[in-house]
C-alpha positions as CSV (number, residue, x, y, z in Angstrom):
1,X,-82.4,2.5,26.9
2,X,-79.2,2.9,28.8
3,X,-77.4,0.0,28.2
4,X,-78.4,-0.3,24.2
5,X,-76.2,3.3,24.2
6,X,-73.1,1.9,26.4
7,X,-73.1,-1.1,24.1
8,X,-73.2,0.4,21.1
9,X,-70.6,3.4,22.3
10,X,-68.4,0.6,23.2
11,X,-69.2,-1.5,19.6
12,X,-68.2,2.0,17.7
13,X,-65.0,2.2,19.9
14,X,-64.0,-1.5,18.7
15,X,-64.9,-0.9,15.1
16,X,-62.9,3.0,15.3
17,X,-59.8,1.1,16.6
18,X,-59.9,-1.6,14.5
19,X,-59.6,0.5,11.3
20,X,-57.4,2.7,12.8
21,X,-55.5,-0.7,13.0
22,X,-56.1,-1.6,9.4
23,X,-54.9,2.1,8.3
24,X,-51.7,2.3,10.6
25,X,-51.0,-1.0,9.1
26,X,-51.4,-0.4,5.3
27,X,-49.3,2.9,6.0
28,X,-46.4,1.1,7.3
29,X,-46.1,-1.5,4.5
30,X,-46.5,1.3,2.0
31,X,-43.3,3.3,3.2
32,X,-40.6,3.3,1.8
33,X,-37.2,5.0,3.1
34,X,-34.7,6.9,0.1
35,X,-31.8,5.1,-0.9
36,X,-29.7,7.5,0.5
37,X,-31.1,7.5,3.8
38,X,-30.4,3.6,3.9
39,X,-27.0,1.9,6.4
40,X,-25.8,-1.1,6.3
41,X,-24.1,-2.2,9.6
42,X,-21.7,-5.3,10.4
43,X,-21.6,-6.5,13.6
44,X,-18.7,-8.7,14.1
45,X,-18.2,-10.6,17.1
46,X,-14.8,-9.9,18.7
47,X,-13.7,-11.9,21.8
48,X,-10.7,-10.8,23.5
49,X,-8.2,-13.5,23.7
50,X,-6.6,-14.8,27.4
51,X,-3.0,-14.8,27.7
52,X,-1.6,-18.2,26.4
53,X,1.6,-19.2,27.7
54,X,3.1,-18.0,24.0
55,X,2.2,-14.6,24.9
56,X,4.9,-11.9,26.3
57,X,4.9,-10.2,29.4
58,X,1.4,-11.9,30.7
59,X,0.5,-12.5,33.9
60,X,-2.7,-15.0,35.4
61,X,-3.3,-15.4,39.2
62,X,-5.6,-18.6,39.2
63,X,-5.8,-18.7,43.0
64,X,-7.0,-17.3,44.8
65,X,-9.7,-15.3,42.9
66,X,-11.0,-11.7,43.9
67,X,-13.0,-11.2,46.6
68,X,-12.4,-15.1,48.2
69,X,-13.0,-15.3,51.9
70,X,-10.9,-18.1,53.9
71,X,-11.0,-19.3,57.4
72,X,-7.1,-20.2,56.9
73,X,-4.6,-17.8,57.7
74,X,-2.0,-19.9,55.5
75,X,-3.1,-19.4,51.5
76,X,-1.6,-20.2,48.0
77,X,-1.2,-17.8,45.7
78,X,-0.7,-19.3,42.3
79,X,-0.4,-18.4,38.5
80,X,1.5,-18.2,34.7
81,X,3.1,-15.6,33.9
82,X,6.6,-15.5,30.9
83,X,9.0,-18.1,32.1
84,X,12.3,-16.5,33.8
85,X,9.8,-13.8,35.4
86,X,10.4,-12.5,38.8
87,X,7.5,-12.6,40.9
88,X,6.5,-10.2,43.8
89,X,3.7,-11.0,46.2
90,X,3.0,-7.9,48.4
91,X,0.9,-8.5,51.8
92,X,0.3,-6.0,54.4
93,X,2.6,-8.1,56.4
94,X,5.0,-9.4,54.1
95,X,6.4,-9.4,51.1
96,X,8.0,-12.7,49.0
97,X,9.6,-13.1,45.7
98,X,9.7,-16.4,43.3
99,X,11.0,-17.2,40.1
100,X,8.4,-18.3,37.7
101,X,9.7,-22.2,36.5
102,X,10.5,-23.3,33.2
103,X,6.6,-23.3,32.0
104,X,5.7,-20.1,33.7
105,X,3.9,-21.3,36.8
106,X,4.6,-20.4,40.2
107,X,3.5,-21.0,43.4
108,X,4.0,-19.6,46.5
109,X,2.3,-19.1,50.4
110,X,2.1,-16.7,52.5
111,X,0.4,-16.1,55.8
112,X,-3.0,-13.4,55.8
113,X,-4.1,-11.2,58.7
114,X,-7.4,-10.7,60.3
115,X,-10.1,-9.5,58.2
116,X,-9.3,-7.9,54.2
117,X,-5.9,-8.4,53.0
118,X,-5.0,-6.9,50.0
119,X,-2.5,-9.0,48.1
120,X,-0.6,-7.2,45.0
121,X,1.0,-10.1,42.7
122,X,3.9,-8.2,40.3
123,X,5.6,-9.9,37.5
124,X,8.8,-7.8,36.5
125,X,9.8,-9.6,32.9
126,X,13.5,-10.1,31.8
127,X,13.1,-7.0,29.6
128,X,12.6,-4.8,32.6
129,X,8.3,-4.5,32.2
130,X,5.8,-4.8,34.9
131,X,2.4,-6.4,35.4
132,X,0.7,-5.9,38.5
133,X,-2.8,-7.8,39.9
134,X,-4.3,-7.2,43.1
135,X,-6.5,-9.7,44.7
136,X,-8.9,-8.9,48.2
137,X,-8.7,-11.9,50.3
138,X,-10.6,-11.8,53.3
139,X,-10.0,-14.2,56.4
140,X,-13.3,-14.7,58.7
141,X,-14.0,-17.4,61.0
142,X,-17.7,-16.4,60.8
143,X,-20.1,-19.1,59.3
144,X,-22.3,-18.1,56.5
């Protein structure tokens, strides 16, 4: 007698939620919203361009990147920037200026201390502007 009422309380519980089921789902496919209550949004993708070298007063360190760990105490720092651009790198132990060449590029080493270095690159443009990027360079002999 037992088990004819937990199977049948659990057959009624099946049935119950399916035609709650059935209900909920007529409901929703009735609705309707006002049409002043509807939007219409446009999502448009936008991508932020990179400098080209046809941009002004634009400045791109390729090398090294943020965050690169060396076991060299010697590194190159190099980049595109406007051509006839001064360029300042700034070291905790030094700092160095170049001229970027004719196409904008530059190039230019410079000797890192023991652990993080903090390396600002400054491109001051013939029309007196400034650009500034810092790169962390960390020297280690540790292996990982």
């Amino acid at each position: 007698m037992r088990i004819e009422k937990i199977i049948l309380s659990l057959v009624a519980i099946i049935v119950g939620l399916a035609a709650a089921g059935v209900a909920f789902y007529l409901y929703q496919m009735t609705k309707t919203l006002p049409p002043s209550k509807t939007q219409t949004i446009t999502i448009k993708n936008q991508i932020s361009p990179s400098p080209t070298p046809n941009a002004k007063n634009f400045l791109t360190v390729e090398d090294p990147k943020d965050e690169f760990v060396t076991d060299k105490k010697i590194i190159t720092i190099s980049g595109k920037t406007e051509p006839g651009a001064t360029i300042i790198i700034t070291t905790e132990n030094n700092d160095q200026i170049v001229n970027a060449a004719i196409n904008g590029d530059f190039t230019l080493t410079t000797t890192i201390g023991n652990g993080t270095n903090i390396i600002q690159i400054t491109a001051i443009f013939t029309n007196g502007e400034e650009k500034k990027v810092t790169r962390t360079v960390t020297y280690s002999t540790e292996s990982f």
